[in-house]
C-alpha positions in Angstrom: -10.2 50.0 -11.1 -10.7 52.8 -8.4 -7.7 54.9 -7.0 -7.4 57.7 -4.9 -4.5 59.7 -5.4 -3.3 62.2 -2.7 -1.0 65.0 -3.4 0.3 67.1 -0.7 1.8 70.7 -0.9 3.9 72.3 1.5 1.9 75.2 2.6 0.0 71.9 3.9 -3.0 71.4 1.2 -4.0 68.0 0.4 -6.0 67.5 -3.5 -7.3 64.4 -3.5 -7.9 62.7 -7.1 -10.5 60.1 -7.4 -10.5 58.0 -10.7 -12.4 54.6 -11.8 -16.0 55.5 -10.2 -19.1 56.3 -11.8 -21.9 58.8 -10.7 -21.7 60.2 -7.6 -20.1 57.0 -5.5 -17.1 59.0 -5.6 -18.3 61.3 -2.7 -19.8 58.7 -1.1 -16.3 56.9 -1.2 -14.4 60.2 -0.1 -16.1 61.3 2.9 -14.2 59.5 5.5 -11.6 61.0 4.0 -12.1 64.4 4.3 -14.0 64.2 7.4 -10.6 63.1 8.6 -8.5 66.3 6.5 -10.6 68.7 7.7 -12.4 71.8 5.7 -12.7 70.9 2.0 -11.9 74.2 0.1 -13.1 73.3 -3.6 -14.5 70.0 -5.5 -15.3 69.4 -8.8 -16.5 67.0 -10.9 -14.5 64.8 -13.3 -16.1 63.5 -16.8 -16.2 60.1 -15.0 -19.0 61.5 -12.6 -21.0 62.0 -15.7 -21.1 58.5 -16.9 -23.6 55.8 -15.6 -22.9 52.3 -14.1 -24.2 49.8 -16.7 -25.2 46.3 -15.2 -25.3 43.5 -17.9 -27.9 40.3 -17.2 -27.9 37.4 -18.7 -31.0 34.9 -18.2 -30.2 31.3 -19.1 -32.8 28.2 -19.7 -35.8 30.2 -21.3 -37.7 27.9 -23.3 
């Protein structure tokens, strides 16, 4: 499941935490996002970046 969690500080920083993607989708997914926020000071990458999407297939009716 994907979530984006937003926390917000009171000197007016935003850290946006991205969790349940794979790869880089995730900056893909957040760049509306902080187009909209403005400068992005830091990023980094969580393990889940690291890990590839696996796609499963399953052909039926081979004889």
């Amino acid at each position: 499941m994907t979530q984006i969690e937003f926390i917000l500080y009171p000197d007016g920083r935003v850290e946006e935490r991205v969790t349940g993607v794979c790869g880089s989708d995730c900056k893909a997914l957040t760049q509306a996002v902080e187009e909209k926020l403005g400068s992005v000071q830091a990023t980094g990458p969580t393990q889940e970046q690291f890990q590839s999407t696996q796609i499963q297939q399953t052909v039926q009716g081979w004889s």
